[in-house]
C-alpha positions in Angstrom: -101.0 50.9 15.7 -100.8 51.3 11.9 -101.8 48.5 9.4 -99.2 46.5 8.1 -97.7 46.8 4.9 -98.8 44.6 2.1 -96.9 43.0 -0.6 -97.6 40.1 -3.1 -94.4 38.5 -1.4 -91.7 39.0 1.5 -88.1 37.5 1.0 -86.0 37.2 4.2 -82.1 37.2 3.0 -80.2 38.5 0.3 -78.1 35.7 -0.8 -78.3 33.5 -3.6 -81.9 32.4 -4.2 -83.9 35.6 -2.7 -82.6 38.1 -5.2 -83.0 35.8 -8.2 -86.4 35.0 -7.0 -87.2 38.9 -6.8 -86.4 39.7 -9.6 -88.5 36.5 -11.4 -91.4 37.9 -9.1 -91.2 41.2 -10.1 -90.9 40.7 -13.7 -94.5 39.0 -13.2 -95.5 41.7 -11.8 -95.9 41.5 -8.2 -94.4 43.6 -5.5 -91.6 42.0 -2.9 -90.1 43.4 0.3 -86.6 41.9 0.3 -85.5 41.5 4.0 -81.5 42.1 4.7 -80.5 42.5 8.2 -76.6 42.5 7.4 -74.5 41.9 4.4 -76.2 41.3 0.6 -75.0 38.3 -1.2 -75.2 36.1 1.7 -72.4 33.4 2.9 -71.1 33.2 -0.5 -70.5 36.7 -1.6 -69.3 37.9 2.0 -67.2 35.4 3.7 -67.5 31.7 1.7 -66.9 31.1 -2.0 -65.8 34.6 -3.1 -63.5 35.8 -0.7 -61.8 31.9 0.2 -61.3 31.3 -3.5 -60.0 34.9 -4.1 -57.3 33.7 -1.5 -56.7 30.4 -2.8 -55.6 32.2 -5.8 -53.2 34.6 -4.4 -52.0 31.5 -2.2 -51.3 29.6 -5.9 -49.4 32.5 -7.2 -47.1 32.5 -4.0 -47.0 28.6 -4.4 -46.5 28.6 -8.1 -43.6 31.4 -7.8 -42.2 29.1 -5.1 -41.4 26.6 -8.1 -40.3 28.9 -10.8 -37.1 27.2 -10.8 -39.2 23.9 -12.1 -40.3 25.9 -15.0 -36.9 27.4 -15.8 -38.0 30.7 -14.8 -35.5 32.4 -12.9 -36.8 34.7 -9.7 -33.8 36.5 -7.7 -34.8 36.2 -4.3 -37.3 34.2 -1.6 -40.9 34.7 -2.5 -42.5 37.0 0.3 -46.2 37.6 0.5 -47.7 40.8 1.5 -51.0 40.1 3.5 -52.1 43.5 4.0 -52.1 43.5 -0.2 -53.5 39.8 0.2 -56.7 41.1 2.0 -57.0 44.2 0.4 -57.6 42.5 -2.8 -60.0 40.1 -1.6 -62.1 43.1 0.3 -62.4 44.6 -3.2 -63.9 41.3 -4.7 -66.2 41.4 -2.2 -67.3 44.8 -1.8 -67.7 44.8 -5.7 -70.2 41.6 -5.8 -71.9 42.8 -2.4 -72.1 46.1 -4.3 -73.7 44.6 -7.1 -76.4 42.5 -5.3 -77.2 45.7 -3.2 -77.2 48.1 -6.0 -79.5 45.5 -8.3 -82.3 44.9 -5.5 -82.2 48.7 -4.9 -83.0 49.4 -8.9 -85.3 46.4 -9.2 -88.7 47.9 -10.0 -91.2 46.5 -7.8 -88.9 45.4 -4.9 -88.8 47.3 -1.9 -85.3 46.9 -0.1 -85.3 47.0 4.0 -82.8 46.3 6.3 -83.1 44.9 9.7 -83.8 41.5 12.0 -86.9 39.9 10.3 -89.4 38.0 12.7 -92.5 36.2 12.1 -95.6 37.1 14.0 -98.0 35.1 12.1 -97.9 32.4 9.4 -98.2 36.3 7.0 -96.7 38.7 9.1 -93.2 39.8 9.7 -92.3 42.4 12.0 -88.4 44.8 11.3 -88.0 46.8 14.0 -91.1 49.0 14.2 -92.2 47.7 10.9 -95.1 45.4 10.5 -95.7 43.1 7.0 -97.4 41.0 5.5 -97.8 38.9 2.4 -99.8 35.8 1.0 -96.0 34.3 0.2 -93.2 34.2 2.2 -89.8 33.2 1.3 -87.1 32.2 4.0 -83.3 32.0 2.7 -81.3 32.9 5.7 -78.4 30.7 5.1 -76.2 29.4 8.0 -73.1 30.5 9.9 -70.1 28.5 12.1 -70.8 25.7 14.4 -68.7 26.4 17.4 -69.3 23.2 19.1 -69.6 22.5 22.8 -66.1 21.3 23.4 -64.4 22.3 26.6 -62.8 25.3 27.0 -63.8 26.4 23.9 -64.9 30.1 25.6 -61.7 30.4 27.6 -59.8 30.9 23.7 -60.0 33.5 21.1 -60.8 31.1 18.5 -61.8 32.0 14.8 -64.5 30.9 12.3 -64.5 31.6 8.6 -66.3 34.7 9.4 -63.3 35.5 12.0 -60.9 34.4 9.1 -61.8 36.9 6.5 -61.3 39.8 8.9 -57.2 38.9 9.5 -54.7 41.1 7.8 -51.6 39.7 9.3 -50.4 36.2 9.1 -51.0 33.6 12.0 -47.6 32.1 12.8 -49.4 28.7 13.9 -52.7 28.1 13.0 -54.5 25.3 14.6 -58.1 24.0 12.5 -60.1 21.7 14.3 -62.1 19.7 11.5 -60.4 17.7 8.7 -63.4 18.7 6.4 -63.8 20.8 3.6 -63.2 24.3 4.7 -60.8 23.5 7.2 -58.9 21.9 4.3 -58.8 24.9 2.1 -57.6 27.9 4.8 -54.9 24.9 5.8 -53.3 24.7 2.5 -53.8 28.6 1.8 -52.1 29.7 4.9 -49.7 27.1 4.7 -48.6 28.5 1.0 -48.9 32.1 2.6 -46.3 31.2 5.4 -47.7 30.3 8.6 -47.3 26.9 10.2 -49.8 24.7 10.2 -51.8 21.7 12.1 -55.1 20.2 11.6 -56.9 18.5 14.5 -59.4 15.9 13.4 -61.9 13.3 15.0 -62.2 10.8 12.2 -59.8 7.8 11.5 -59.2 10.5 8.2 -59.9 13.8 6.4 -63.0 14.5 4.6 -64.8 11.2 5.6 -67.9 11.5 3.5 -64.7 10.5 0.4 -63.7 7.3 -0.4 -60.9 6.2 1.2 -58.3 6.6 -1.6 -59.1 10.2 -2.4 -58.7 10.7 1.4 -55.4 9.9 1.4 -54.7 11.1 -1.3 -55.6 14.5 -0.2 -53.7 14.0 3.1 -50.4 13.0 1.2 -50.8 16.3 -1.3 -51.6 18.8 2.0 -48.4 16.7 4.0 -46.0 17.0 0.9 -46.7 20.9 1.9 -45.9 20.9 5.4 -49.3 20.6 7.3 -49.4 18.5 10.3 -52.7 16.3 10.2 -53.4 15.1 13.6 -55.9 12.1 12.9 -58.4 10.2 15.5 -58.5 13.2 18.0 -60.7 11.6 19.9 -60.9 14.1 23.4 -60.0 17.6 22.0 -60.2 20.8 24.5 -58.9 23.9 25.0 -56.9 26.2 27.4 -55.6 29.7 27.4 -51.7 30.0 26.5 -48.9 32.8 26.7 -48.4 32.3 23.0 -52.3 32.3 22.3 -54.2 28.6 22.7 -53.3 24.8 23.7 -55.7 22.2 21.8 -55.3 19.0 23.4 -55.8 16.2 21.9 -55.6 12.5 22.0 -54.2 10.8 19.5 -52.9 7.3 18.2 -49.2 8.7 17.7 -47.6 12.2 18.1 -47.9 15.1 21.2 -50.9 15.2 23.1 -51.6 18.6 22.9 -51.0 21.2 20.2 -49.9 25.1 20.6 -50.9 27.6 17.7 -51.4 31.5 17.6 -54.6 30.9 16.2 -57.2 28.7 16.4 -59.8 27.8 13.6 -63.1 25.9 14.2 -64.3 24.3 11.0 -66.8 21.5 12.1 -69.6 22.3 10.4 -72.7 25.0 9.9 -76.2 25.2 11.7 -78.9 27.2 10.3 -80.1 30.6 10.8 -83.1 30.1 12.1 -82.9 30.1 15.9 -84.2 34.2 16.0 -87.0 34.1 13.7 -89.5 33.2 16.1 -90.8 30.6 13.1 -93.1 29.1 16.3 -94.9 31.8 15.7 -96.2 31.0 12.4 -96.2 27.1 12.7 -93.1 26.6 10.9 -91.5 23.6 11.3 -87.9 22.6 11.7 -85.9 18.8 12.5 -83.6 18.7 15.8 -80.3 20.7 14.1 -82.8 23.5 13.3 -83.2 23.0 9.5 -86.5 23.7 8.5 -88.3 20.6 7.1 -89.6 20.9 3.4 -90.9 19.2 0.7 -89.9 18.2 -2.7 -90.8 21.7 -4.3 -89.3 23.7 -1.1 -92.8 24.1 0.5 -93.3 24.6 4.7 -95.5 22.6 6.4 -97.6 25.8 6.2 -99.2 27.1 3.2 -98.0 30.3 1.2 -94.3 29.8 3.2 -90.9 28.5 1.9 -87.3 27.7 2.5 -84.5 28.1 -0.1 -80.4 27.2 0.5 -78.7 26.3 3.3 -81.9 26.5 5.9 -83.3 23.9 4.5 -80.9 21.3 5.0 -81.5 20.5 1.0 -77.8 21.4 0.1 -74.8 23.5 1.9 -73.4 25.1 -1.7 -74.5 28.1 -3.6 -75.3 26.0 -6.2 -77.9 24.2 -4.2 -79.4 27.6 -3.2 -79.3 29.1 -6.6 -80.9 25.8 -7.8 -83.6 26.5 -4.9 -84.9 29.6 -6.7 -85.2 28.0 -9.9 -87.1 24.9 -8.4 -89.5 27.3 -6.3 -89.8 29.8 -9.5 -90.5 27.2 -11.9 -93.6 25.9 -9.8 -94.5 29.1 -9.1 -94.4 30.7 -12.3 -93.8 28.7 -15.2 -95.6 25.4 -14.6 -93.0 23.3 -14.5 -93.0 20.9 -11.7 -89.1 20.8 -11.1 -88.3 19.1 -7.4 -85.1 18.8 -5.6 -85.1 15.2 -6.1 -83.9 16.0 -9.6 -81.4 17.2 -8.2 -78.2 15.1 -8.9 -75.3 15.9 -5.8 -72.2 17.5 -7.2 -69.6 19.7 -5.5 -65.7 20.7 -5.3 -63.0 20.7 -2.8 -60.5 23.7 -3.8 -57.9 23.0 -2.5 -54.2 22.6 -5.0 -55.2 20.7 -7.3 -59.0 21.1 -6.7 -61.5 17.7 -6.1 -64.7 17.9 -8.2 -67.4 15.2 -7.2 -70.8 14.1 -8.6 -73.1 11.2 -7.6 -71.8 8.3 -5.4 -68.6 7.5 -4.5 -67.5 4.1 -5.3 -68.2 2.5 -1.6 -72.1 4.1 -2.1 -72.0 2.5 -5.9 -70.7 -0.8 -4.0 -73.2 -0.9 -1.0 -76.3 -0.3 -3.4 -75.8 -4.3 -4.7 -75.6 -3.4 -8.3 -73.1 -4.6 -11.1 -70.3 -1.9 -11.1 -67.5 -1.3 -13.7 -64.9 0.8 -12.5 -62.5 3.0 -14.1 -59.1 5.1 -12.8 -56.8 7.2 -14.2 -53.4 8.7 -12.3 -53.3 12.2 -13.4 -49.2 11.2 -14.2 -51.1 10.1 -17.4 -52.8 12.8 -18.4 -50.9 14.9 -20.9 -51.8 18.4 -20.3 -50.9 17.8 -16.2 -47.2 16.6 -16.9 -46.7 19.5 -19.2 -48.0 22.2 -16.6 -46.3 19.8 -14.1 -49.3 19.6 -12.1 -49.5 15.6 -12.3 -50.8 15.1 -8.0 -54.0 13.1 -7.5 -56.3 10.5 -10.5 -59.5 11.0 -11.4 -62.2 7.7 -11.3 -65.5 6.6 -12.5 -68.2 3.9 -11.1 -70.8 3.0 -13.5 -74.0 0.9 -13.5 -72.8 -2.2 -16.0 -76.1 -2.9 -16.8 -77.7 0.2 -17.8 -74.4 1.9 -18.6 -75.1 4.8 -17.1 -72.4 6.6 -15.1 -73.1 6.6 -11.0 -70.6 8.4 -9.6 -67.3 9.8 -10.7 -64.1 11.8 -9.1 -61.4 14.0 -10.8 -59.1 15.0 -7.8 -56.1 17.1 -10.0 -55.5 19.8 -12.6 -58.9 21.7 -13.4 -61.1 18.2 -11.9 -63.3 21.1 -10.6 -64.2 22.1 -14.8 -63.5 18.4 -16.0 -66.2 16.7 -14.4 -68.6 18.4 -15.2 -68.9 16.5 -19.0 -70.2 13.5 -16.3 -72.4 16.0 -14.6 -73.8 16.5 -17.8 -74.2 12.9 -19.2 -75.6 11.7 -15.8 -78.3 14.4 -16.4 -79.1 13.4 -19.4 -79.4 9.6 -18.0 -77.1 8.4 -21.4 -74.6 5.8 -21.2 -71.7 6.1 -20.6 -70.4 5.6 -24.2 -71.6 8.3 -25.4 -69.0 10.7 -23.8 -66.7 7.5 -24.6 -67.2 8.1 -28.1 -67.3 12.1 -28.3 -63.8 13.5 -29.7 -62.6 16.2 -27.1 -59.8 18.9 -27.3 -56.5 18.4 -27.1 -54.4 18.6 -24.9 -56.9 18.9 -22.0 -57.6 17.6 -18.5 -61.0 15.7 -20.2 -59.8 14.5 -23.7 -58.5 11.0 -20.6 -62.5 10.8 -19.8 -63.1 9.0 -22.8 -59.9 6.9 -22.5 -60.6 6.1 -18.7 -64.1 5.1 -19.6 -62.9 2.8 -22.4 -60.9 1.3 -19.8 -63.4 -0.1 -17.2 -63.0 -3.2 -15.4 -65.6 -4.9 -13.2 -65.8 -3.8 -9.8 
């Protein structure tokens, strides 16, 4: 048997932290084997962010042609969408950024690229194929994929994930999602606006529980106004085989007790992909949903091995991953103690109009004790929504009326995915919330109201 191959470092996945962190490695001079069994650029380049947001758009510009009329503009005809067109545009987005990552780690001086199923056989060694290696460091960021949860009947259907969903060139005439969360939200609306019917099956008393309340229903109301059925408090959901492709049933407070579609979508959640890594091997250890467990600077519980993105259980967003590498790069080679505790939560929703969130939502602000001032704002009085008639949804704030600084804050409407991140900034920078109060913003935007909302507060 031939010794194995050394390196100063092995990375195992291509998505958004392990290149980033190759290339910081390299630079420094040591040599990396980058792992890839499948597709470079991970999750987000291949089947998450880029391909779903490069069909959000193309849904917009059907729903936006839709409404010409509102704008004056005059278009003879019903609006069709061409899906075959649909898809082939969003294959090129990502073939272009999978491209890129491939092409980048393949030029990068120092890095040695290889393809294939990585498996530990020792807390240094990893074995690809008929390929043994082995490195003082080892980096895990293997992402996650689909839960397809144990409901019954769930084999007997041809169901869909958003893997599955990315691979459709024709249009589902009914498609079903089960899961009332964030993905499942944003194919609903997007398919909706491309033509199909469709329902959305979920557990919870509402959508997207981890919201408050009123943004909930607020989101509801905007995906109903479209035509989506939202079947709420599905409490015993299962599945059988019909003529025109699968029955969910369901039980429900009010409405049929079973729902036919064409397609079926499960969207309840990811796991991690860490089941076939054989990580007993080297010690590595991971909690009961198979995340593997690490600490404040991304290390193992064994020495010279860690865990970046969505393995982790530290985060589920690309930012999160990306903001992995810089936390294990930093310690690693800049001596900068950064930890994920730093780390202040923020995320979007993008759907029409999009949800962007940081820090707690107002029933976290109100369960932690402290004194809260509050502060709303319907996006029917921001200026630059009624003039793109775009006026759906409010944005809010929760801040700490003591300290002053800013807690939490939502901006569900017109560009709230860019707007908030002015608070993302200012919570950062742990200043009060007067300062962004006082700053003089452009006009006519969606964040010129922050100031004026935050002038506004009112004790919670």
């Amino acid at each position: 048997m031939s010794a194995p191959r050394r390196f100063d470092a092995i990375i195992i996945g291509a998505g958004q932290a392990g290149p980033s962190l190759a290339g910081r490695l390299t630079a420094a001079g040591e040599t990396v084997a980058m792992i890839e069994r499948k597709d470079f650029g991970g999750t987000c380049v291949n089947t998450g962010c880029m391909p779903t947001k490069t069909l959000v758009a193309s849904a917009y510009a059907a729903h936006l042609a839709r409404r010409a009329a509102d704008y004056g503009v005059v278009l003879e005809g019903s609006v069709g969408v061409d899906m075959k067109r649909v898809w082939a545009r969003q294959q090129t987005v990502v073939t272009n950024a999978r491209g890129g990552v491939e092409s980048w780690l393949r030029g990068m001086k120092g890095c040695t690229v290889i393809q294939g199923h990585a498996r530990f056989e020792s807390a240094d060694t990893i074995r690809v194929g008929d390929e043994v290696l082995t490195a003082p460091k080892i980096f895990l960021n293997v992402g996650g994929r689909a839960n397809v949860p144990d409901m019954p009947g769930v084999n007997d259907i041809p169901y869909l994930t958003n893997v599955g969903m990315m691979r459709l060139d024709t249009l589902p005439e009914h498609l079903v999602i089960v899961g009332g969360s964030y993905i499942g939200l944003e194919f609903a609306q997007m398919f909706r606006r491309f033509g199909s019917q469709v329902t959305i099956v979920e557990m919870g008393p509402r959508l997207i529980a981890r919201e408050d309340p009123e943004i909930s229903d607020a989101i509801r109301e905007i995906l109903e106004a479209e035509g989506i059925t939202v079947r709420l408090n599905a409490k015993c959901i299962r599945f059988s085989p019909h003529e025109d492709g699968a029955c969910v049933h369901v039980t429900c407070e009010a409405g049929e007790p079973q729902v036919t579609g064409s397609h079926v979508l499960l969207a309840v959640g990811r796991r991690p992909n860490t089941d076939d890594l054989n990580l007993e091997a080297a010690g590595v250890e991971t909690d009961k949903r198979g995340y593997v467990v690490v600490d404040d600077q991304l290390r193992t519980n064994v020495p010279g091995i860690w865990a970046m993105g969505d393995c982790n259980g530290k985060g589920a967003f690309t930012h999160t991953a990306y903001n992995d590498f810089e936390i294990v790069a930093a310690n690693l080679l800049d001596n900068d103690p950064r930890k994920v505790s730093d780390r202040i939560s923020c995320y979007g929703l993008f759907v029409d109009p999009p949800l962007g969130r940081v820090g707690m939502t107002e029933a976290e602000a109100r369960a932690s004790g402290r004194p809260l001032l509050v502060g709303k704002r319907p996006m029917t009085r921001v200026g630059r929504a009624v003039e793109k008639g775009e006026t759906a949804g409010f944005m809010t704030v929760v801040v700490d009326a003591e300290t002053k600084e800013i807690l939490g804050a939502a901006i569900l409407g017109l560009n709230g995915d860019e707007a908030i991140h002015g608070m993302i900034d200012l919570m950062y920078a742990k200043a009060p919330y007067t300062t962004i109060q006082r700053a003089v913003h452009i006009h006519p935007t969606v964040s010129e109201l922050i100031p004026t909302m935050l002038g506004e507060l009112k004790p919670a």
